[in-house]
N, C-alpha and C positions, 0 to 999 in steps of 0.2 A: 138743597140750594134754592130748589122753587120757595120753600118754605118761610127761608129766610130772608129771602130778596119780596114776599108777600108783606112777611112780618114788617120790613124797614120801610116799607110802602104804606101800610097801617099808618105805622107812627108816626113819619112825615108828613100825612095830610094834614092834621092842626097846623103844623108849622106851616104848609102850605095857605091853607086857606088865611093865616094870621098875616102871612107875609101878601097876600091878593089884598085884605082886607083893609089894611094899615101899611104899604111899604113906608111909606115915612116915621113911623113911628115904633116900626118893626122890633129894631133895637131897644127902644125903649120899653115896650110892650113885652117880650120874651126876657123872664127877667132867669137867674139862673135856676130857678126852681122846674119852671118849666122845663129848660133844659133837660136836669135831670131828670123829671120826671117821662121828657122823650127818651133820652135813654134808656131808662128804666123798659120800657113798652118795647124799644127796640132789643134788650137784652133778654127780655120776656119773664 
């Protein structure tokens, strides 16, 4: 559980910091590549 709630914290930070760095443009910046590519991190 620790492990895994570590791992989705990992992966989230880009998205976070994307989203700190750009909220306006957030959407347009996160295209679906990235997406997957967090999942991907997140699924391990």
């Amino acid at each position: 559980m620790n492990f895994r709630t570590s791992s989705i914290s990992t992966a989230l930070h880009p998205l976070r910091y994307l989203l700190q760095a750009k909220p306006r443009q957030a959407s347009g910046t996160l295209s679906p590549q990235d997406l997957r590519r967090i999942v991907a991190e997140m699924v391990g």
